[in-house]
C-alpha positions as CSV (number, residue, x, y, z in Angstrom):
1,X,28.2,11.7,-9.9
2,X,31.4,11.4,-7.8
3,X,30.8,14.6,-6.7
4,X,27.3,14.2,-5.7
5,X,28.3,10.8,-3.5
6,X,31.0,12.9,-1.6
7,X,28.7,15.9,-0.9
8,X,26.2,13.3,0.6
9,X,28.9,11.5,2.6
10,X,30.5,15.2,4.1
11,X,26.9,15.7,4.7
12,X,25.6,12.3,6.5
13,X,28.7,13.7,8.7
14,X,27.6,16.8,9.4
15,X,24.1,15.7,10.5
16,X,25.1,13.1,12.7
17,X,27.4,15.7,14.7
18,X,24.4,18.1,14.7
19,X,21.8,15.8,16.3
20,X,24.1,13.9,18.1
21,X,21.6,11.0,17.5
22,X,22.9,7.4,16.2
23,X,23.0,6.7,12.3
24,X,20.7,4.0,11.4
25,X,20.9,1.8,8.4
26,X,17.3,1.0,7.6
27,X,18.6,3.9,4.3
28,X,21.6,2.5,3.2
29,X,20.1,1.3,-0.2
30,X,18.5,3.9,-1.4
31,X,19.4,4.6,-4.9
32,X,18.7,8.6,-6.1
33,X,20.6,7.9,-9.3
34,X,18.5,5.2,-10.4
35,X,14.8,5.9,-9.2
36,X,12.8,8.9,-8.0
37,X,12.0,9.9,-4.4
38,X,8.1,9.7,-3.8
39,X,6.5,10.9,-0.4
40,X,3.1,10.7,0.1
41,X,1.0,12.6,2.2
42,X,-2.3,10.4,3.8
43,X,-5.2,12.3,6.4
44,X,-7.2,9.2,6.5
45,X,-9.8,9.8,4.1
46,X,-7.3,10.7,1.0
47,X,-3.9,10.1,-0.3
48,X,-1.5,12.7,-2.4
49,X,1.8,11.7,-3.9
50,X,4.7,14.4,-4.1
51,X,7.8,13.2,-6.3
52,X,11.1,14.8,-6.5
53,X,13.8,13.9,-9.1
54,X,16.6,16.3,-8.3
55,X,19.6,14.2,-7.4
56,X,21.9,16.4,-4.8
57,X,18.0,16.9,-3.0
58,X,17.2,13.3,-3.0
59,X,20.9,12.5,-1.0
60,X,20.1,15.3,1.1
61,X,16.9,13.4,2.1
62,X,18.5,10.4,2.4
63,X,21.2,11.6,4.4
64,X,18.5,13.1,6.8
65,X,17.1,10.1,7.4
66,X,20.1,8.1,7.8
67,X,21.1,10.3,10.9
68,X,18.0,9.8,12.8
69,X,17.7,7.6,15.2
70,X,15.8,3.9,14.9
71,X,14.8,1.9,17.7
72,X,13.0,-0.7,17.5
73,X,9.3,-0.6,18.8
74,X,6.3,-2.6,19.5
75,X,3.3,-0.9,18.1
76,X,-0.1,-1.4,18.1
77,X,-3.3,0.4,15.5
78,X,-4.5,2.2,18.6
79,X,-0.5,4.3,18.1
80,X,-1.6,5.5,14.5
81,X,-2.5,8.7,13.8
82,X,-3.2,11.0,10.8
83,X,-1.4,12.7,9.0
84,X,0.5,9.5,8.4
85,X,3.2,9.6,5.7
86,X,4.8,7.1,3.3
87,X,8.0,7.1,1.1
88,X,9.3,5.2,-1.9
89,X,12.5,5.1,-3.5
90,X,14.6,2.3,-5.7
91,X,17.6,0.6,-4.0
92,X,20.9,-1.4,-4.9
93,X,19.0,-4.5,-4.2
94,X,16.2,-3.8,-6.7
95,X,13.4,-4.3,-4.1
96,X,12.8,-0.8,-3.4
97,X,12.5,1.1,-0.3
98,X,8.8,1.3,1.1
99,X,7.7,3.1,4.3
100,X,5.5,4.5,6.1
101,X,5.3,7.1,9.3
102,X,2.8,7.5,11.7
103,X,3.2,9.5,15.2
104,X,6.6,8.9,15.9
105,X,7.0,5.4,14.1
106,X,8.5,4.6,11.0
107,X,7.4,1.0,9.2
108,X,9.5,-0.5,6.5
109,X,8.4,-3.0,4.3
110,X,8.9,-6.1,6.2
111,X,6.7,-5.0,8.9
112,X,9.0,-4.1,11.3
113,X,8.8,-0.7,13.5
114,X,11.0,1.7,14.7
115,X,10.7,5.1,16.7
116,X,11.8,7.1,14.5
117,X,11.5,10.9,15.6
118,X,11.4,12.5,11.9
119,X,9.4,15.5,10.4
120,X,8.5,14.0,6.8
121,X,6.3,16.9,6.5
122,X,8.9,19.7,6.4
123,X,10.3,18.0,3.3
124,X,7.4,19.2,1.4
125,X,8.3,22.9,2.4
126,X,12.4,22.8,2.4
127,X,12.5,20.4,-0.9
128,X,11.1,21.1,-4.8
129,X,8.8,18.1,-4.2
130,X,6.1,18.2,-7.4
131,X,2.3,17.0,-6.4
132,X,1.8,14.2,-8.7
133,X,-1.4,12.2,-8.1
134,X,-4.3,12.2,-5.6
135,X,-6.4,9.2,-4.7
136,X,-9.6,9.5,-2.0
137,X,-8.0,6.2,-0.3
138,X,-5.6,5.5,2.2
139,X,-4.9,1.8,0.3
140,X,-2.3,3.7,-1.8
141,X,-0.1,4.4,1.0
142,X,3.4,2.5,1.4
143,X,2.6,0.0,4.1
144,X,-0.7,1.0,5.1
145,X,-1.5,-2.7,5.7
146,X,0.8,-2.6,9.1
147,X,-0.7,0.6,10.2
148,X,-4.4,-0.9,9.9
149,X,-3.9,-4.5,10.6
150,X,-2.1,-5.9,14.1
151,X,-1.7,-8.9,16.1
152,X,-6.1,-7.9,17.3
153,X,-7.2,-7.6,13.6
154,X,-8.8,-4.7,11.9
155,X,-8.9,-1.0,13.0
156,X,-11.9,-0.1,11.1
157,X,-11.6,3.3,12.4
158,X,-8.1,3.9,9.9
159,X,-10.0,2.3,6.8
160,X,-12.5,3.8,4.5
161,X,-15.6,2.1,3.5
162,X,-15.6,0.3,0.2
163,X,-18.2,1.5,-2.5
164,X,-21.3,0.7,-2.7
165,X,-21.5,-2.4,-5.1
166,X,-24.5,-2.4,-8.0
167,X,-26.8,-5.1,-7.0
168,X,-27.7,-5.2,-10.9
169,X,-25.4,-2.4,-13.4
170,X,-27.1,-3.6,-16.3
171,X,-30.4,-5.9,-16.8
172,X,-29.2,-7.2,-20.1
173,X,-26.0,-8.9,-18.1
174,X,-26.8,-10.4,-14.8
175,X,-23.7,-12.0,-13.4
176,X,-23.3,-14.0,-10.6
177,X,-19.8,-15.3,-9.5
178,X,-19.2,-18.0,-7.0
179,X,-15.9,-18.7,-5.1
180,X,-13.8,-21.0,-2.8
181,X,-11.2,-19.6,-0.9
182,X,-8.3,-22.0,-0.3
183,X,-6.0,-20.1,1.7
184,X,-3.9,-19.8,-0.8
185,X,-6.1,-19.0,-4.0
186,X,-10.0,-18.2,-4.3
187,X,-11.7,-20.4,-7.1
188,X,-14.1,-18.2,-9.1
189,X,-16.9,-19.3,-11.3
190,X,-18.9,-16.2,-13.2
191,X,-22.2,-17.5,-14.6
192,X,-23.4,-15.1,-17.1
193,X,-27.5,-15.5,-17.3
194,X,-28.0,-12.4,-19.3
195,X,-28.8,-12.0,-22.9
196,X,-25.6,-9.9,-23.8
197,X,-22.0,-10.8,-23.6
198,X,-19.8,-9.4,-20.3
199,X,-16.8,-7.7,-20.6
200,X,-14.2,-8.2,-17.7
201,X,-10.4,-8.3,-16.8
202,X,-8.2,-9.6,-14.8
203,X,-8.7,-6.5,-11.6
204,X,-10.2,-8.0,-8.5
205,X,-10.0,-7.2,-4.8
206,X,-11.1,-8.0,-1.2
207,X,-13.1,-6.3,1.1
208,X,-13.8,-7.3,4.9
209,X,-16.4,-6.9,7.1
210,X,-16.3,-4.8,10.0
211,X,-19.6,-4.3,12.4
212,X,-21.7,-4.4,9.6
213,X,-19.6,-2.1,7.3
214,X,-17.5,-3.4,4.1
215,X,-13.6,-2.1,3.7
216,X,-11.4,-2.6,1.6
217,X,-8.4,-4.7,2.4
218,X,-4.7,-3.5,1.7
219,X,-2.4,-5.8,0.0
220,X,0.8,-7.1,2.0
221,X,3.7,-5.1,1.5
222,X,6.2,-8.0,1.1
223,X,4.2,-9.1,-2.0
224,X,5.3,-8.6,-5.6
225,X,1.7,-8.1,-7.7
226,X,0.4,-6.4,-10.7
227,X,-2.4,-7.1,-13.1
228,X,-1.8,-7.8,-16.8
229,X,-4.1,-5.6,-18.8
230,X,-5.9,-8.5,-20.6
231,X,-9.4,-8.8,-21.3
232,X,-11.8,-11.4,-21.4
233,X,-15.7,-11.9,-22.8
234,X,-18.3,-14.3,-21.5
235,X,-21.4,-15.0,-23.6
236,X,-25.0,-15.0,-22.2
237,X,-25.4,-18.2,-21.3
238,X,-22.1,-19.0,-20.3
239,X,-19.6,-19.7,-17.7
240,X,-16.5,-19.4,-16.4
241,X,-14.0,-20.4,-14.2
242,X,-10.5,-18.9,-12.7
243,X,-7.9,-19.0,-10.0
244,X,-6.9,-16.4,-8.3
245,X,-4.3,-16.7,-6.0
246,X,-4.4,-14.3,-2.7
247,X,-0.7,-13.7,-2.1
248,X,-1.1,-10.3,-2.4
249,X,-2.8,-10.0,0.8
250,X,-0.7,-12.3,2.8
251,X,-2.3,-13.8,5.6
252,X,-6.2,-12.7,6.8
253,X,-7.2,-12.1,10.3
254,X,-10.5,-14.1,11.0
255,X,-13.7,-12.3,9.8
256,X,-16.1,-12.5,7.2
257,X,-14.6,-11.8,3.1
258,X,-16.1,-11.0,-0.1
259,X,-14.4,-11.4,-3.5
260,X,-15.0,-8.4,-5.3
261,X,-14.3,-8.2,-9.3
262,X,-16.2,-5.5,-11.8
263,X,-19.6,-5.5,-9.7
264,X,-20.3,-8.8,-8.4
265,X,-19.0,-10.3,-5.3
266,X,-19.1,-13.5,-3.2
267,X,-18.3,-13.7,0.6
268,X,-16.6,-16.2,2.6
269,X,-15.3,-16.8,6.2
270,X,-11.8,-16.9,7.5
271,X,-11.4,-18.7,11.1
């Protein structure tokens, strides 16, 4: 392991002399021997994910991207452009490097930009990188929420259409759901008026409403959220009510919401 840390040191030396650019620290983190490198690879209609495990490779990355050059840059939605890439790795810290790149400018997890003049996509043809998992979304990629989302609102033009949601999946179980949003958590009561019971978890989402279309809206980066695989019942007849709380999305341009969870959906307004 020693080794390994002094190749990527002579190396991060090396690189710097060759570009001539100056090192940034936005990498200085990154933890190869703990966690694997994952790039992902978005045209705007799909996602794939390539992961590499081999440790010398990963500081070779690492020491790549530590010689280029960061400046800090005010972007706008109208700068994005396809193919836009993201990359994930662990770090000292535990909270993980997450990034993304889109023409020229590289966003980190906090949100904040940099120009960043970097081919991620030559790593895919110079490194063993292993395609892992494919998704027809662009919500998987690392950050995606600053690439779609500025200071104006919504780029509906980088975000793909939610599905079409049932209006009724099953005439034994008709569910309707209705919600308050807070600002800080929706309050949801399902009313099952079926004659079956209704099977659900704990899986929801929001979608937002742009010129007449519904997308679906990526979670903040700077949140920490998961969903317990738990599952619930509710008898015909019954109701029932829970909180959910919307920190996973961070704060909502105005616009018109729904509240999306296993086919039914209620909307709302922000602003």
């Amino acid at each position: 392991m020693r080794n390994v840390k002094i190749f990527g040191i002579l190396l991060s030396a090396l690189l710097l002399t060759a570009c001539g650019g100056e090192p940034n620290t936005l990498f200085d983190t990154a933890s190869p021997e703990t966690s694997v490198m994952s790039l992902y690879v978005c045209d705007g209609a799909g996602t794939v994910r390539y992961r590499i495990s081999d440790n010398p490779a990963e500081w070779e990355i690492i020491n790549e991207l530590k010689a280029t050059s960061a400046k800090p840059a005010e972007v706008t939605t109208e700068d994005v452009e396809f193919p836009a890439y993201g990359f994930e790795i662990g770090s000292t810290d535990g909270w993980g490097l997450n990034m993304a790149w889109s023409n020229g400018y590289l966003y980190n997890r906090d949100g904040e930009v940099y120009e960043f003049d970097f081919d991620f996509g030559k790593l895919l043809d110079e490194y063993a990188f292993e395609e892992k998992d494919k998704w027809n979304s662009v919500l998987v990629l690392p950050c995606m929420r600053y690439l779609v989302q500025d200071e104006n609102g919504w780029n509906a033009d980088l975000m793909i259409p939610a599905p079409e949601v049932e209006v009724e999946p099953n005439p034994n179980i008709r569910i309707t759901v209705e919600i308050d949003y807070t600002g800080e958590t929706i309050e949801a009561t399902f009313r099952n008026d079926g004659t079956e019971p209704w099977g659900f978890g704990t899986y929801w989402s929001l979608q937002v409403n742009l010129d007449g279309v519904w997308y679906e809206v990526p979670a903040s980066p700077v949140s920490n959220w998961g969903f317990p695989d738990i599952g619930y019942e509710l008898s015909a007849g019954g109701t029932w009510d829970e909180t959910y709380h919307t920190e996973m999305y961070g704060d909502l341009p105005a616009g018109q919401y729904r509240f999306y969870a296993f086919g039914v959906t209620d909307e709302f307004t922000i602003g």
